[in-house]
N, C-alpha and C positions, 0 to 999 in steps of 0.2 A: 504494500500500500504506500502511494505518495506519502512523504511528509509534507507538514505543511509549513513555511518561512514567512510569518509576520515581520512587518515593519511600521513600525509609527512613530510619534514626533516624540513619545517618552514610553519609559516599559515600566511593567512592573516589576522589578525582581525580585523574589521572595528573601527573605533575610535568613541570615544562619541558621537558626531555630526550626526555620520551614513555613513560617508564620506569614500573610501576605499582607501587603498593602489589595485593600478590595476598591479598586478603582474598577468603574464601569466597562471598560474594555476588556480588563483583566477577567471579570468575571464571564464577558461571554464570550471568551474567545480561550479560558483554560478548558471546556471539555474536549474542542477541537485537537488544542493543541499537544493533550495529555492522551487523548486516544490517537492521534496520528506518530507521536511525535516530530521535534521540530526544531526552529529557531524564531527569537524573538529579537531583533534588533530595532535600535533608536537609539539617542541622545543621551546622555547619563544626566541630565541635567547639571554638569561643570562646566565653568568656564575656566581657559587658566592660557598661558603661554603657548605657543608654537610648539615648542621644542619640550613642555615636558605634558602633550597630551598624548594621553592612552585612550587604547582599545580593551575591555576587559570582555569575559567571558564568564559565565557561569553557570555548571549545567547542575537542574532540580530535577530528580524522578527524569524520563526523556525527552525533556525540555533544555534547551541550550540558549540561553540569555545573553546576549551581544549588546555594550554598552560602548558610546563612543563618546569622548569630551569634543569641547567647540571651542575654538578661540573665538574672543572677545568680538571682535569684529566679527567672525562668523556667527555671533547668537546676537548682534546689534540690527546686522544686515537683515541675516533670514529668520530670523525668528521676531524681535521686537518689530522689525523694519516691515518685509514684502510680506510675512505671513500675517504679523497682526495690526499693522498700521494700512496695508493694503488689503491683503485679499479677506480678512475678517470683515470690516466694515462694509467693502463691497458685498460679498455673499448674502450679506443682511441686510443689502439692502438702504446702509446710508453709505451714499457716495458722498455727501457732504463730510464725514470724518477720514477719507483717503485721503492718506498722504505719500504720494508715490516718488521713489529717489530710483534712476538707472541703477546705482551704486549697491542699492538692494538687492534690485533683481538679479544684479550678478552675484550677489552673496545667496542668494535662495537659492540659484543656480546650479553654485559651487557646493553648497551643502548636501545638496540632494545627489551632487556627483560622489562623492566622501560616501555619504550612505550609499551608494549602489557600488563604491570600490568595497566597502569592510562586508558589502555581504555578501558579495560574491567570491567573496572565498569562503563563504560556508555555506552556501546551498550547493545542490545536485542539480543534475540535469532536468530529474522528473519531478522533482518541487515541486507545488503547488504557492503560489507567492500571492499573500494578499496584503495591500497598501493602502496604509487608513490615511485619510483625512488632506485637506486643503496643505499644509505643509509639504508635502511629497508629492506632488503632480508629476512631477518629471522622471520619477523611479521607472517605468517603465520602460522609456525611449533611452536612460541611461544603459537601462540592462541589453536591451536590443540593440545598441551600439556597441555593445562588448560581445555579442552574438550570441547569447543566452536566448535558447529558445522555450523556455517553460512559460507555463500557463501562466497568465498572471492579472488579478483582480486589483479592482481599485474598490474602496468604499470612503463616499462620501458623506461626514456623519450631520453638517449643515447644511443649511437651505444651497439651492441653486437659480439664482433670478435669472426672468429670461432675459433673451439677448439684450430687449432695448434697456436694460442696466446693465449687464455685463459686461456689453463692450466699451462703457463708461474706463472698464480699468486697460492704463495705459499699457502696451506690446499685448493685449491680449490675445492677438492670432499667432504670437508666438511660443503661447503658455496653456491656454483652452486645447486645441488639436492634437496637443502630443494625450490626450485621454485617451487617443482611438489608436495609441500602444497596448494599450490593457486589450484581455481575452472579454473581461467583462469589467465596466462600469456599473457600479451599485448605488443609488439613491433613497432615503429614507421615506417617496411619496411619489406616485405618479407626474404629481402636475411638474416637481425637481425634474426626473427624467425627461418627460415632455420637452419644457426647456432647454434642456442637453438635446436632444434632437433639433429644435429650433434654432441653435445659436448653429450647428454643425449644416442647417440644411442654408440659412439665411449669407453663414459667414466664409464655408469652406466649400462650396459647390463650385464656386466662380471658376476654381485654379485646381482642382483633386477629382476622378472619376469616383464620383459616389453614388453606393447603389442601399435601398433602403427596401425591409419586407418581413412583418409579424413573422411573432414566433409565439408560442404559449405562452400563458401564464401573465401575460399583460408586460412583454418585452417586446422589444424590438434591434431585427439586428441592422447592422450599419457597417457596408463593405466601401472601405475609403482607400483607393489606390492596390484593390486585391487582399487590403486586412482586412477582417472582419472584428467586429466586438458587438459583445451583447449589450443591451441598455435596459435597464427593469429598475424597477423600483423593490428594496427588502427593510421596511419599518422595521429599527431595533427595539427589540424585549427585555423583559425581565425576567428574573425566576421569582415567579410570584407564588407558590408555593413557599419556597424558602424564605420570602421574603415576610411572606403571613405568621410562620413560625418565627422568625425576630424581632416582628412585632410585638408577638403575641408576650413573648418572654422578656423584651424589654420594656414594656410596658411597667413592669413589677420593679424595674430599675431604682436606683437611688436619686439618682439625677433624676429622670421622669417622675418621681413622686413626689420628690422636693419641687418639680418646678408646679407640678398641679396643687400642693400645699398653698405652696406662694399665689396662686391664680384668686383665692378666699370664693371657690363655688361658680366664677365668672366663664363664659364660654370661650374657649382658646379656637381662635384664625391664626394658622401656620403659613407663610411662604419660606420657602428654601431657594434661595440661589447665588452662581457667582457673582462677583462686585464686577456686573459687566453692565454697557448701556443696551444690549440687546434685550434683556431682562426686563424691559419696561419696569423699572422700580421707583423714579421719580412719578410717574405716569399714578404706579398702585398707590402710591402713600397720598396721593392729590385725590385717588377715590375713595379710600379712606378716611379722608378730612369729610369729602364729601357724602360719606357716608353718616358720619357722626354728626356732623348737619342737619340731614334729612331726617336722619329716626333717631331721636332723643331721647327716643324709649330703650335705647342699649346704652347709653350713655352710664357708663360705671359697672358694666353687666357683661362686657366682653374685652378681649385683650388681644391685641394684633402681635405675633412675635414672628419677626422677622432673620432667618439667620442668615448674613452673607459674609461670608469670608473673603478677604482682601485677594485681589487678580492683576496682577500685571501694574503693581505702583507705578512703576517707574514709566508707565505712557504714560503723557501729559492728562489724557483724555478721560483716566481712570482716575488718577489721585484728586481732578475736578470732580466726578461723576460720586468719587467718597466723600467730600468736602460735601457736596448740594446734597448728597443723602443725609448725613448726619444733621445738619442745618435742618432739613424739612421734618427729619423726624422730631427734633428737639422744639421746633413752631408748632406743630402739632400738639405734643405733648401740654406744651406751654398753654395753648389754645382751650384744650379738652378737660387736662388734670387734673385730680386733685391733689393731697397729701395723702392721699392712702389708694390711688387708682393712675395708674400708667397706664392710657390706650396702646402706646408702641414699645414693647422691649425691640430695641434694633443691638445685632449681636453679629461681631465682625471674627467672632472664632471659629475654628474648625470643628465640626464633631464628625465622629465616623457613622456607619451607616446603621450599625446597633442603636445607637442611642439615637438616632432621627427615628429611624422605622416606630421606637416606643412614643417619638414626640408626635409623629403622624398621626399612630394610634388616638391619641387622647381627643386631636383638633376636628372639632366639629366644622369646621370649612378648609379647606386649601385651598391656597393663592396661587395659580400659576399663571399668572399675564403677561409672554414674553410678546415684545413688539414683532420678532420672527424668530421662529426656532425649529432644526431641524429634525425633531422630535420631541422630546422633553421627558425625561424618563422619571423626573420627580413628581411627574401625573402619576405614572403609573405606578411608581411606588407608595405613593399616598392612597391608592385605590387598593392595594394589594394588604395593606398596613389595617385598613380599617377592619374595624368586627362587624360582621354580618349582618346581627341583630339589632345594631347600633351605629351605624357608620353617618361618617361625617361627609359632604358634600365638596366637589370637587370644582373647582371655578375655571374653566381654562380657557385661552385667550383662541380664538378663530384661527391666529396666526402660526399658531405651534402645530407641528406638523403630527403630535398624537392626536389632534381633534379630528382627523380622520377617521379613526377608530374609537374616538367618544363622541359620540352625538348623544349621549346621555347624560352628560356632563351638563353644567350651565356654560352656553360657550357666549363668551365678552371679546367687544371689541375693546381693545386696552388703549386702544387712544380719546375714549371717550367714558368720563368716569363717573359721569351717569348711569351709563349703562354697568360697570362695573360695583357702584356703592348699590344698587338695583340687585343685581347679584347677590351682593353680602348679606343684604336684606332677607331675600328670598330664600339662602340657603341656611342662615341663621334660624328662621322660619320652617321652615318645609317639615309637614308632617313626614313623622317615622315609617311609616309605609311606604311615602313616597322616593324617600331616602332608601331605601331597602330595596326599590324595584330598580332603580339608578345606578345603582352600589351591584346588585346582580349582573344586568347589562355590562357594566365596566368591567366588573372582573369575567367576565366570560371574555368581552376581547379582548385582556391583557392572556389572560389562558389559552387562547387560540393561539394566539402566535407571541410565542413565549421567545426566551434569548435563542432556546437548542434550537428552533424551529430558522427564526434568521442566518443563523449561522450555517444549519446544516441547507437551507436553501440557495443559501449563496455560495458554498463548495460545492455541491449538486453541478448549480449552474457554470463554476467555474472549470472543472470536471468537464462540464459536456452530458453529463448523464440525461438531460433531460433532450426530449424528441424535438424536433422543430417543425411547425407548421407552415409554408411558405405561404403567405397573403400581398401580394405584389401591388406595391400603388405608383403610378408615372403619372402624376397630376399635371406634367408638361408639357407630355407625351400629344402629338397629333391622334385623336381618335380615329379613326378606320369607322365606314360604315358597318362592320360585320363586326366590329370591337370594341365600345363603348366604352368611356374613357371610365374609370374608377374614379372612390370619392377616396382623396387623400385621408391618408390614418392621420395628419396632423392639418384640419382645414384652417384657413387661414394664413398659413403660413408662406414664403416668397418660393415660388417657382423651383424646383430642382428636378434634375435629371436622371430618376428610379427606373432602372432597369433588371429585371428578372434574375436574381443572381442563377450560372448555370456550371 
């Protein structure tokens, strides 16, 4: 059986003891890795000198962990710089916080070469190679210039705007197109993928023979110059099972007891998320105020706790975006308070995923209103966390790409906080039945398609195992009287040149 060779922008490597850090990746990408065996390489998170970086190595159980230091420069360029001063903002959608420097994009360039020299002295030929996230666009077309012929997947774990924002970001037709190196691009949502065909049909047609034509499953393949690559969409999971169980048990926690002592009886609204502006968090605490305005009747009866942990100080954009949080929470407070009732605990520490899953338990609402997101898994772990017979109500913003899968949710537009303090209302409200019939819904489609299921569908398809259905569209094409021209699988879109692959 192939092994299988991860790479992403940081790993988890298990610590002496055996013990892990349970980062979301880590979690759904060890049953993979631990039943195929494998390699996992990326960035050590160091920075230091030229001359005295290293490559380490460490293999757990038949996993082999590949750790590489950056120099300074190269974690300014491509990491602070083209990955999250450029391609972050854009992905989501604000081209107004891009800040694009040439200088970058040869450091993103140069970095993504460094990760395709350190790993390709440890993979095999029959690898199976999958590449997470916006950071590493370029692994693919590095390996195929070094003549590496294995399979090799991309998964993309945030949004992807269509073209007419995309191509906002500066050399994009020379950084978008090397995707269609991968055997398969992965997307967290239909409409992500759709776009990925759109930018590919609008932007690369003019100059590339491209041929385009269904395949199951709600993919599409895409033969650009004789390659082909899949395009589907695979929404990331949880194990929500296991996840129900940590709830269940940290619920009884010391810290979870202590904080519901502290509450004196009051209803707990939880959001979880990183100190980022995609998170719409100025956006919730302004429907918050707004909420506390409108119904006076919870005024001293409920408690907002908000946890976010500090991300990326040192961009200008964030250490603003902590300043204007802390500020709003503190005007609120001020506004609402009294000496024995805080509407907002705002908490800038880190907890792990035990002692959240106990905090979700307890919250009769969750906040999750990101302005876009390309899943959001702390939906679904708040859905998985709740008790059956009692569960708390889920708020989640339009924008986030699990409202696909929760239309039983309360779903808010987060740019209007009306409609979101509307929300809070409602689900503070909502009779226990009705909570119970919402709370089933959700957790059947976090159980449906759980972590093993994305995972093992996206090796499936990377594999090949799956059948292909040929559905042929030339929406350019002269119809023929005896041949009636087909309705393009992507209408609306500019004119391309779909020819029958044969």
């Amino acid at each position: 059986m192939a092994r299988l060779a991860v790479i992403s922008n940081r790993v988890s490597v298990p610590s002496g003891d055996g013990a892990k850090r349970a980062g979301g990746l880590e979690v759904a990408l060890r049953p993979a890795l631990q039943h195929n065996g494998g390699v996992w390489l990326g960035w050590s998170g160091r920075v230091g000198a030229r001359e005295k970086l290293r490559t380490r190595s460490t293999r757990h159980k038949n996993v082999e962990y590949v750790v590489t230091d950056l120099t300074k420069h190269d974690y300014q360029e491509y990491y602070n710089g083209f990955a999250n001063r450029v391609l972050w903002p854009i992905l989501h959608y604000r081209l107004d916080l891009a800040e694009f420097a040439l200088r970058d994009l040869s450091g993103y360039f140069r970095v993504n070469d460094h990760f395709a020299t350190e790993l390709e002295k440890v993979i095999e030929d029959d690898d199976l190679v999958w590449v997470h996230d916006y950071h590493l666009i370029p692994i693919a077309d590095a390996l195929r210039r070094r003549g590496h012929p294995n399979r090799i997947g991309f998964f993309l774990h945030v949004p992807f705007p269509p073209p007419e924002v995309l191509t906002s970001l500066p050399k994009h037709e020379q950084l978008i197109p090397l995707l269609m190196q991968y055997d398969v691009v992965g997307f967290q949502t239909e409409s992500d993928a759709g776009n990925f065909v759109r930018y590919l049909i609008s932007e690369c047609n003019q100059t590339r023979e491209m041929r385009v034509f269904e395949i199951a499953s709600h993919q599409t393949t895409l033969s650009v110059n004789g390659r082909q690559t899949r395009i589907g969409s695979f929404p990331v999971g949880i194990e929500p099972r296991a996840f129900q169980r940590l709830a269940r048990r940290n619920v009884r926690s010391p810290l979870v007891k202590d904080m519901m002592a502290s509450l004196g009886g009051r209803v707990l609204v939880i959001g979880v998320d990183r100190l980022d502006y995609s998170k719409g968090l100025i956006q919730r605490l302004d429907a918050f105020d707004h909420f506390l305005a409108n119904h006076s009747e919870w005024i001293d009866k409920v408690v907002y706790l908000q946890i976010t942990p500090k991300n990326r100080s040192e961009i200008p954009e964030y250490a603003e975006l902590e300043e204007a949080l802390g500020s709003a929470a503190g005007r609120i407070n001020g506004k609402y308070g009294e000496v024995s009732w805080t509407p907002i605990r705002y908490v800038n520490r880190v907890y792990g995923r035990s002692a959240l899953a106990g905090l979700y338990r307890t919250a009769r609402v969750g906040l999750v209103t990101p302005l876009r997101d390309g899943m959001n898994l702390v939906a679904k772990e708040y859905v998985a966390a709740q008790d059956p017979e009692d569960p708390g109500v889920l708020i989640l913003s339009r924008f986030a790409g699990a409202a696909i899968e929760f239309r039983r949710a309360l779903l808010v537009n987060p740019y209007d906080p009306e409609s979101v303090a509307g929300a809070i209302a409602q689900g503070l409200a909502m009779p226990i039945e009705e909570r119970r019939a919402r709370h089933q819904a959700l957790l059947a489609a976090i159980s449906a398609y759980d972590v093993d299921r994305w995972q093992q569908e996206f090796l499936a398809t990377l594999r090949g195992d799956d059948d292909t259905t040929q559905v042929f569209a030339t929406p350019d094409a002269a119809a023929s009287p005896g041949h009636p021209m087909p309705e393009s699988i992507y209408p609306g879109t500019p004119a391309a040149h779909l020819d029958p692959v044969r």
